[in-house]
N, C-alpha and C positions, 0 to 999 in steps of 0.2 A: 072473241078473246083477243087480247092487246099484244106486241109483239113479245111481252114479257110476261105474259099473262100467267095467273095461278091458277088450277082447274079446282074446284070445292072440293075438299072429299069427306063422305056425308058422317058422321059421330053417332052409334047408340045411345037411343034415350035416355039408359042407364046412366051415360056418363054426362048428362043435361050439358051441353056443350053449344051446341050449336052446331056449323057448321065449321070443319076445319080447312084451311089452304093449302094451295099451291103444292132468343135469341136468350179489432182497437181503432181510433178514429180514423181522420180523415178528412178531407172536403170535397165538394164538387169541382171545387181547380185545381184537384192532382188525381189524374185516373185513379191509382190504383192506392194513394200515400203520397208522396211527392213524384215531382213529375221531373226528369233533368233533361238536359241538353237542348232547355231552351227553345228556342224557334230553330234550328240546325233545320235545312232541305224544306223549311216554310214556302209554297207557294209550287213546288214539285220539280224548282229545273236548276237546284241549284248545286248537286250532290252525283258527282262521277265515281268508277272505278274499274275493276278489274275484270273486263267482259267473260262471260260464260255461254259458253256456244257458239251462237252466230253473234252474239253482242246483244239478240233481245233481252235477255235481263243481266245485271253484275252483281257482283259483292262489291259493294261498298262498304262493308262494316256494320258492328251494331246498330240496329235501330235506333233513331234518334226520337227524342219524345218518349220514353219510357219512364214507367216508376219506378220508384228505387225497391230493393230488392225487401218482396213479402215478408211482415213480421209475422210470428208464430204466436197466436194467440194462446191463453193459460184459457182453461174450466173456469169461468163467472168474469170472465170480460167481455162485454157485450159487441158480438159481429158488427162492420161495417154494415149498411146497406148498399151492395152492387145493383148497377141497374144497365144490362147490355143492351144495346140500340143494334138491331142488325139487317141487312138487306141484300134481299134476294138477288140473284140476276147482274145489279150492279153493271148497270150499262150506263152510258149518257148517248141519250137521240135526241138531242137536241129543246130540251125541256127545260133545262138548266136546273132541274133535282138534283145534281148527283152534286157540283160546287155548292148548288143553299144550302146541302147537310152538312159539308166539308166548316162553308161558314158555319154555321150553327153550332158543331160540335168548338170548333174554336173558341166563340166567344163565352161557351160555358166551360171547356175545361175536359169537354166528354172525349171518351176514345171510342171507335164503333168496330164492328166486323162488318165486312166487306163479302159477300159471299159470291166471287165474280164467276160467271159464266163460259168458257172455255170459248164456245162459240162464238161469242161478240169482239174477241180477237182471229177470228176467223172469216177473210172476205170471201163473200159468196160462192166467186167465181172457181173458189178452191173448195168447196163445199163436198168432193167426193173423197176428199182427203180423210171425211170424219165418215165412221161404219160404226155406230149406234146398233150395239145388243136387239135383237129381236126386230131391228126397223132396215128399213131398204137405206145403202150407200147415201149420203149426203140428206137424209130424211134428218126433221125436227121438224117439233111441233112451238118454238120458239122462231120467228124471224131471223134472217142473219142482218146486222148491222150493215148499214152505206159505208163505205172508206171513209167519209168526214166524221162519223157517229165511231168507229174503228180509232180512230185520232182521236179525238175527245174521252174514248172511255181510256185509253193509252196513259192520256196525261192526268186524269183527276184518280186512277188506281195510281200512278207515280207520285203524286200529289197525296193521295191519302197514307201511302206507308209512311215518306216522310216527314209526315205530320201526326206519324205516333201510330194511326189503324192498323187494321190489322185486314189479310189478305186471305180468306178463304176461298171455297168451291164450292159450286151450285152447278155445278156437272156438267151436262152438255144440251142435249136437244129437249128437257124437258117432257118426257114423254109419259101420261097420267093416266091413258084409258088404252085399252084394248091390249091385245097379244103381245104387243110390243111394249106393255107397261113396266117403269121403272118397278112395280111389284113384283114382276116376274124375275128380276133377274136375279143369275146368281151371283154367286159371292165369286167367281171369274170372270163374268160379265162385267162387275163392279168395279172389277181391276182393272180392265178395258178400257171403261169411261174414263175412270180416274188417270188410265199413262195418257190418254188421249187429251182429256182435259189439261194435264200441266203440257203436254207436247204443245200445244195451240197459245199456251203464255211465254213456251221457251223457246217458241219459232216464227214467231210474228212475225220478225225482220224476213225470214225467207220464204214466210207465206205471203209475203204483202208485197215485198223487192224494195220497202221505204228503208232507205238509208240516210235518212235528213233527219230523225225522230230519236232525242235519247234511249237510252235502256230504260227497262224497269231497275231501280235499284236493289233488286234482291234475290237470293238464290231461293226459285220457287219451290224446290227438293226441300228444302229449311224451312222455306214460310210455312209450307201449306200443312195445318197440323188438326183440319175439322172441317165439316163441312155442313150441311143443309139440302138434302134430299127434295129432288122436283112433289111436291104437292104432301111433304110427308109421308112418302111410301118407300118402302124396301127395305127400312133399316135392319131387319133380323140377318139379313145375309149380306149387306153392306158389314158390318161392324165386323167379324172376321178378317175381313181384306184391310180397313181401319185397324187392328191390331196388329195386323201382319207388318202393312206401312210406318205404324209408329205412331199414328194418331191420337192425339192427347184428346180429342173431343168429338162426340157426333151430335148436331143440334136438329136429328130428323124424326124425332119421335112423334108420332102423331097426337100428341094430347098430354102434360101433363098437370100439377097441381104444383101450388106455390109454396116448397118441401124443400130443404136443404137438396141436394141432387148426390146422387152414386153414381157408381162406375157399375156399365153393363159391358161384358165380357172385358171387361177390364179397360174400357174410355168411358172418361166421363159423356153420363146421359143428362143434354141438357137441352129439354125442353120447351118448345111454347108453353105456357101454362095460361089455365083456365082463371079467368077475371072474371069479377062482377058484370054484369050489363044492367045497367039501367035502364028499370021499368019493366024489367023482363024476371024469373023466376028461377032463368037458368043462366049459365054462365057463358062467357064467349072465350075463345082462344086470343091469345095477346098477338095476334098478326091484322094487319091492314084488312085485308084480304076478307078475313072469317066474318071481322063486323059488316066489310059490306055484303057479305052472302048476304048473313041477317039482317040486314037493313034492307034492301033490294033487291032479293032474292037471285044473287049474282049477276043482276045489271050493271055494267057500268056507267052507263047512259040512261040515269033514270031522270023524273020528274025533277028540275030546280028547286022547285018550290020545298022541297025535301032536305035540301042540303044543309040549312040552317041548323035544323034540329038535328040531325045525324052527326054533323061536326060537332058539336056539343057532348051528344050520345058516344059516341067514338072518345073523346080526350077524357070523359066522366072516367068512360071505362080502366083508357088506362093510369086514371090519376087512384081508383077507387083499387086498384090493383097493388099501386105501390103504395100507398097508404095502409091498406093490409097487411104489409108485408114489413114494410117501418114501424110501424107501431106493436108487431105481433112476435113473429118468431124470425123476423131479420131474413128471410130467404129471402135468394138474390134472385132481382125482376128482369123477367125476356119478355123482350118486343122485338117482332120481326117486322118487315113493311118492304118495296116493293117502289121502286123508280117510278110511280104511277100518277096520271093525275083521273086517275077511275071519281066517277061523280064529281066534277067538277074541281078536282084536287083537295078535298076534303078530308082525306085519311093524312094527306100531306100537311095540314094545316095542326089538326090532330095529333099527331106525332111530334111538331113542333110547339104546341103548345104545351104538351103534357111534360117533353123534356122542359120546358120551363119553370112548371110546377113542380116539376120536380127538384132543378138545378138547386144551389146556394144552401142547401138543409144540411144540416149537422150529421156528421157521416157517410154522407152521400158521396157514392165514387164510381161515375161513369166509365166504363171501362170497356176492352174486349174481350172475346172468351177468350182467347188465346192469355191477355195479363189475367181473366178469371183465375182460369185454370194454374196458373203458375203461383195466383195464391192459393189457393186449393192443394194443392201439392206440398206447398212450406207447413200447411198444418198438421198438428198433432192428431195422428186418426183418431183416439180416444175423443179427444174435443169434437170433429168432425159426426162423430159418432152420435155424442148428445147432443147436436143443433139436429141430425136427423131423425130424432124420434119428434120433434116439433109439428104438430100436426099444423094445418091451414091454419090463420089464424087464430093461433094460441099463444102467447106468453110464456114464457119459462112459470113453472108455479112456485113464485118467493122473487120474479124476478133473475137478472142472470147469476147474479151471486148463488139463488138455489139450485141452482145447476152443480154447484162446486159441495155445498151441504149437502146435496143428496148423492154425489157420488161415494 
């Protein structure tokens, strides 16, 4: 398993899945409708202000790169197609993942979630600082980051809010099997990780002693409003302490369908959802991770000769996903992925081609959950109401105008 690694966790047949891991018009160059403020903090070092705490992170003002404020759709105006791009862990070890996505989202227009990992600003040597629920003092089952790799993921998370992304949590030590599994915890555990986790983004400067290194630009208490659960486990006693905090989103469910989405205990549940697989009779979860269970029965390091047809297999998937989903009942697509280059960076290549296939289409609006969620919110529950009785690939019957005739 890779420093960032996702552990499988195995799906009922029932739910023919595969294996699970470890996301009115429009265009695809305006996340969410129009997009303002321009290039404003492009490049990540160009945006100061008003330090908070020790100085690791500021307010500097609204986020720059936002769409303009969510229109309120009528009964028989056909949904946008949303499609969130989102990644686990969110480190840079020196792979150069984390800046190609950053390019990538740029040159289409995309906005992504970020779901950064507490720990990877956290240097080793201060590693008993962090008391992990159920695990011994300074235990994870995630590596901690070098001081250079600590610097690098520093500036591409400063780098990606002001350039519009969005900043979420992926907790801390990732911990997926045994007594100490993120399953077991409770919903005061939950709380635990979570103050710990933002303590490790809002104290970097005094866990580290670097005084040469801007702030992060944002007040993490504000940003951080969802998150994504190590390997997809715990959400039922997670989501309490998410309501408690104020959490507009949890993206930790272990499996869903491609379905308009609701609010369980009252945040939005937004989950991976079950895609086509090609060649195959069941379906895969829209994370990196799942297809290469199935493809390589969680090797990372499998045979080359394989790679070919699996990147192929993998981008099918997630183009055969959103195509279902544009053409049918418009639910908006999750893809999660993973700083990885597992099989020879294949799932990397995958994910980059499918956002292409996807890019430039009429409607399409690459987004985060966090602008998801805020158009989610602008809309008319009633309306919301009748895109979720849309089963998987179905169409409104008459089209979306029959949606307004048959109310």
């Amino acid at each position: 398993m890779s420093r960032r690694g996702a552990i499988g966790l195995g799906v009922g047949a029932a739910a023919a899945l595969g294996l699970a891991g470890c996301g009115s018009g429009g265009d695809s160059a305006s996340p969410a409708g129009k997009a303002n403020g321009g290039k404003e903090g492009a490049g990540g070092q160009e945006r100061s202000g008003k330090p908070i705490g020790d100085g690791s992170t500021s307010y500097t003002g609204k986020q720059p790169n936002q769409p303009d404020k969510p229109e309120r759709l009528e009964l028989g105006q056909q949904p946008p197609q949303f499609v969130i791009f989102s990644w686990d862990g969110a480190g840079e070890v020196g792979n150069g993942l984390f800046p190609r996505f950053l390019k990538l989202a740029e040159d289409h227009g995309a906005r992504m979630t970020f779901f950064l990992s507490g720990l990877y600003l956290l240097p080793e040597s201060k590693k008993r600082l962090y008391r992990p629920p159920n695990n011994a003092v300074g235990a994870s089952d995630i590596g901690y980051l070098t001081d250079g790799h600590i610097k690098e993921t520093l500036k591409y998370v400063r780098q990606a809010w002001l350039e519009g992304h969005e900043i979420g949590t992926h907790f801390n030590g990732h911990f997926c099997a045994g007594t100490g599994s993120v399953a077991n915890w409770t919903s005061a555990q939950w709380q635990s990780e979570i103050d710990q986790a933002k303590s490790f983004v809002k104290k970097w400067r005094t866990n580290t002693g670097w005084s040469d290194l801007p702030s992060l630009p944002f007040d993490y208490d504000k940003e951080l409003v969802g998150g994504r659960t190590p390997c997809l486990l715990g959400q039922n006693n997670l989501l309490p302490t998410a309501k408690k905090l104020g959490w507009r989103y949890d993206a930790s469910s272990p499996g869903g369908r491609q379905r308009w989405p609701e609010k369980k205990m009252g945040v939005w549940d937004l989950p991976l959802q079950a895609v086509p697989f090609p060649g195959h009779s069941f379906e895969v979860l829209s994370m990196d991770y799942n297809i290469l269970a199935n493809q390589s029965k969680n090797s990372t390091k499998a045979p080359p000769a394989n790679y070919p047809g699996w990147r192929k297999q993998a981008t099918e998937a997630y183009l055969k996903g959103f195509e279902r989903a544009y053409t049918t009942n418009r639910a908006p697509f999750f893809i999660g992925n993973h700083f990885e280059e597992w099989n020879g960076g294949i799932y990397m290549d995958a994910v980059e081609e499918a956002l292409k296939g996807m890019a430039g289409k009429k409607d399409v609006r690459m987004v985060s959950f966090k602008q998801f969620v805020d158009w989610l919110d602008a809309q008319d529950p009633a309306v919301l109401a009748a895109w979720q009785k849309l089963e998987v690939g179905t169409a409104p019957t008459g089209g979306w105008n029959g949606l307004k005739n048959a109310a």
